[in-house]
C-alpha angles and dihedrals in degrees: 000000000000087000094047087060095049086053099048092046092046081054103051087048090055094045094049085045097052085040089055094050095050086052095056097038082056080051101056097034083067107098120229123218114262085219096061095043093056087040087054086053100040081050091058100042084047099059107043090052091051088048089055096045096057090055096043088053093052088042090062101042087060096044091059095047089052086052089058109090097161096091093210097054082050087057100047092044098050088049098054100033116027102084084044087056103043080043091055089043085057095047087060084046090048091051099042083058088058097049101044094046080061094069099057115121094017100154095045101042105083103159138036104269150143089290089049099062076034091063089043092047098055089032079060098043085045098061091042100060090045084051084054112043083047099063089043092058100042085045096041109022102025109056088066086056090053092050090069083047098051094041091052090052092033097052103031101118111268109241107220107239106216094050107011091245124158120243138213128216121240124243111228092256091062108036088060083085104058087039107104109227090263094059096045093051080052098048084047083053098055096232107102128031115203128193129202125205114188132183108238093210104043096028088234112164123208115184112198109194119216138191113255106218113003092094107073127223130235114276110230090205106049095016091232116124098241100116111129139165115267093167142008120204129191104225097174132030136175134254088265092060089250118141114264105168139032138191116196113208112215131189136193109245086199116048089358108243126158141203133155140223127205123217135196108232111206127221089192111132114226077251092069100048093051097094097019116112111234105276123195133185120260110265102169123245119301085006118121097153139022121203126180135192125205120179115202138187092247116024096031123212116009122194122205134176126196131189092225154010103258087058101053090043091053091048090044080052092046098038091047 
């Protein structure tokens, strides 16, 4: 009895073995098409060298920042070509998805069918949404990471080139003396920002020119740095009919939010700042920057940020 089941079991292996071969052998004997055989290929060659390429592209973005050892022309680079760059690495990435999606199913897939333009269809829509969610973030999220970037570069003390000396930044109060009458009337305008680095020992003088207002602010709403101005507004002038003050109306590219901020234009020469001591408007101690909020019935919340208090306290008196 005992040798009547050996025998049986050694039989049924043999028979699932020799069943499984012949499966296999049915498997094999199936052709598979030439072309998908040279897609599958042309899907792998495709994406490695996408992949390369991304991080080839990143490599070198970061290899020509780290060349740049004028930190205003770091500045100036990072902030024109950095989001074009990172956009250019995702593209790679977008790409490397597609091409990767295209080699599912690989082993089963032997002719040219209905799961084959499937598997294009969703390698497409793949690198698309990678593509997409890529820009919103460089355009949304990023521009509040190259702001660090862009202060750091923008703010590291200056080292005079002919002694090695190291220089200070000007307040506003005090730059207005070595502006020629053409920049201040740009910086008054609001589109241009100038900075001027002097070396206290040897009196030497280095003006940096800036774009006003291509470099967003920091929404207070939504945190990214997408504020920008829509319209500017003299809300004071002299007697002389010259403009005194001046509110700048900002709005959030983003969730649209808007606030203002109201500025003093000067009608001081160079001539005149040349023995005035460096004046600055009372801020209060510990205060470097006032915001207010004011809800109302029609425009919402609005959003307004002053230098000091005696601003905020004069719009609070007008407004009111």
């Amino acid at each position: 009895m005992g040798y009547l089941n050996v025998n049986l079991w050694i039989n049924c292996l043999t028979f699932n073995s020799n069943f499984y071969s012949a499966a296999m052998q049915v498997s094999d004997a199936i052709p598979v098409d030439p072309f998908l055989e040279l897609w599958h290929d042309l899907m792998i060659t495709l994406a490695i060298v996408s992949a390369f390429g991304g991080i080839l592209v990143y490599l070198i973005y970061q290899l020509r920042v780290s060349l740049i050892n004028d930190f205003k022309a770091k500045h100036d680079f990072i902030n024109s070509q950095e989001i074009k760059w990172y956009k250019g690495s995702f593209v790679f990435f977008g790409l490397t998805a597609a091409f990767l999606v295209n080699l599912y199913g690989e082993g089963s897939l032997t002719e040219v069918n209905f799961s084959f333009w499937v598997r294009i269809f969703f390698g497409f829509a793949a690198g698309v949404t990678i593509g997409y969610v890529a820009i919103l973030i460089l355009e949304n999220y990023w521009p509040t990471q190259i702001n660090r970037k862009l202060r750091k570069w923008r703010y590291t003390p200056r080292i005079n080139e002919k002694t090695g000396n190291r220089m200070r930044l000007l307040a506003e109060d005090e730059e207005d003396v070595h502006l020629p009458e053409g920049m201040q009337a740009e910086e008054n305008a609001f589109s241009v920002d100038y900075d001027v680095w002097i070396d206290e020992k040897t009196n030497d003088i280095k003006i940096e020119k800036y774009p006003g207002q291509l470099i967003a602010q920091q929404c207070g709403n939504c945190g990214f740095y997408t504020m920008r101005v829509v319209r500017e507004e003299v809300v004071e002038k002299h007697e002389d009919g010259t403009p005194k003050e001046l509110v700048k109306h900002y709005q959030c590219s983003y969730c649209k939010s808007v606030r203002a901020t109201q500025f003093k234009i000067s009608r001081k020469e160079a001539k005149d700042y040349l023995n005035q001591k460096p004046q600055f408007a009372t801020r209060g101690k510990n205060i470097e920057l006032i915001k207010l909020e004011i809800y109302t019935a029609l425009d919402g919340k609005l959003n307004y940020e002053f230098q000091s208090l005696d601003q905020a306290q004069k719009f609070l008196n007008e407004y009111g």
